[in-house]
N, C-alpha and C positions, 0 to 999 in steps of 0.2 A: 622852560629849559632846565631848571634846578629840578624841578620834580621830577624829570624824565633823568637824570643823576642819582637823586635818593632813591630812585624806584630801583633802579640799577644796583646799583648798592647796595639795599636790603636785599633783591634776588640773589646775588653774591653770596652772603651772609647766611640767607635759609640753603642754600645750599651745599653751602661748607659746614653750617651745622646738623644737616642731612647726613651728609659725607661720614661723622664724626661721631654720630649718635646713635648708641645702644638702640636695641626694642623697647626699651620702658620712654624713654628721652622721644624718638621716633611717637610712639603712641600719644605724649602727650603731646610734641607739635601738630597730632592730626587734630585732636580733640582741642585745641586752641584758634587752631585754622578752620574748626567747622564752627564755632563760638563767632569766631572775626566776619567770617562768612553768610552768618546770621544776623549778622548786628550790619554787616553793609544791605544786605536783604530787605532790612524794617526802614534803613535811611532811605533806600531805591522806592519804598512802598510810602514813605510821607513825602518822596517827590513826585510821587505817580511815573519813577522811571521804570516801565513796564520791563522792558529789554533789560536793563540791569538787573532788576529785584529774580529776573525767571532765570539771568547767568549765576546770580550769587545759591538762589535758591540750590540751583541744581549741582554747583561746588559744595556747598553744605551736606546735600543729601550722597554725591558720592562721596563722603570724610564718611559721613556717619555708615553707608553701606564697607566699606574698606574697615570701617573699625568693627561689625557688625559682623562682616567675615573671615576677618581674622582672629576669633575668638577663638580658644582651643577646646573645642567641639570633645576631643576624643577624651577627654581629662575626668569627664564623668562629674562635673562641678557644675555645681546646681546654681550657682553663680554664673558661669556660663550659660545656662539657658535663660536665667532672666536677665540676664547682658542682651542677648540675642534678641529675644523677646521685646524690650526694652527699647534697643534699636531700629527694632522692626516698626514698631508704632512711633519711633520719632522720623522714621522714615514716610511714613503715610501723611502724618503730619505734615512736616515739609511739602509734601505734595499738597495737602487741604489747604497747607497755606497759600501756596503761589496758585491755584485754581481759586480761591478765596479771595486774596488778596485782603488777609486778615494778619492784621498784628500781634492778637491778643494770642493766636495761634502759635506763631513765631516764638512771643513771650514765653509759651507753655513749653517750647521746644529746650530752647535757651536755658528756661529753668529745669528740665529734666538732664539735660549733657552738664553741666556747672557742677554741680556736687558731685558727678565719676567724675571728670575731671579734678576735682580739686582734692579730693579723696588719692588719685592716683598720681597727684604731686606729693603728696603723705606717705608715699610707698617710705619705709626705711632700707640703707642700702645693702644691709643685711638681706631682708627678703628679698631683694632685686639680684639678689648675687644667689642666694637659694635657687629661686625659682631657674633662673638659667643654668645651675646645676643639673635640676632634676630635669629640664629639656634637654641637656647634653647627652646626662646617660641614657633618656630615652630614645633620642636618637641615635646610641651606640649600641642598644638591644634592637632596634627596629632593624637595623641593618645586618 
């Protein structure tokens, strides 16, 4: 009965901090929630909880497709194609995993998303306040 409270609660919580949160803040709850999501995946896989490990699995891999597609394609950043790139093979992965039902897999995955991630908690708020500049005025030239 408490869990079904706290579960309540945190959903609350991720939501108002949804509500509340830039595209940089946004990005990094995806890439924390495909981390979390990973890491319930590897528990479901040393329980042999088949149905769990294939729902986490498949939460992981659409965090990592959503981040994978959101990536600003038209910006001509070569970082962006090996973002893309990048994602795309953590996405296969996540599949070889749960077809698999291989850990070490998972590991590889977990270790590829952890440094973008932790990298773009290092964003300073100067950049973050740039770059959504220069998506402004592009969007006020496009139009």
């Amino acid at each position: 009965m408490a869990l079904k409270g706290i579960n309540a609660y945190k959903k609350g919580n991720i939501k108002e901090d949804i509500a509340q949160a830039d595209p940089h803040k946004l990005t990094l709850m995806l890439m924390q929630g495909g981390l979390d999501r990973m890491a319930y995946a590897k528990g479901c896989m040393e329980r042999k909880d088949y149905s769990g490990k294939s729902e986490h699995i498949s939460r992981a891999t659409a965090i990592v497709m959503n981040l994978r597609d959101t990536l600003d394609m038209q910006s001509g950043s070569d970082i962006s194609d090996k973002l893309f790139s990048l994602y795309d093979y953590m996405i296969q992965r996540l599949i070889d995993a749960n077809v698999q039902n291989n850990l070490k897999i998972m590991d590889e995955v977990i270790n590829l998303l952890l440094p973008i991630k932790t990298a773009w908690s290092q964003i300073p708020e100067s950049a973050k306040l740039e770059a959504y500049e220069l998506q402004r005025q592009r969007r006020q030239t496009a139009v």
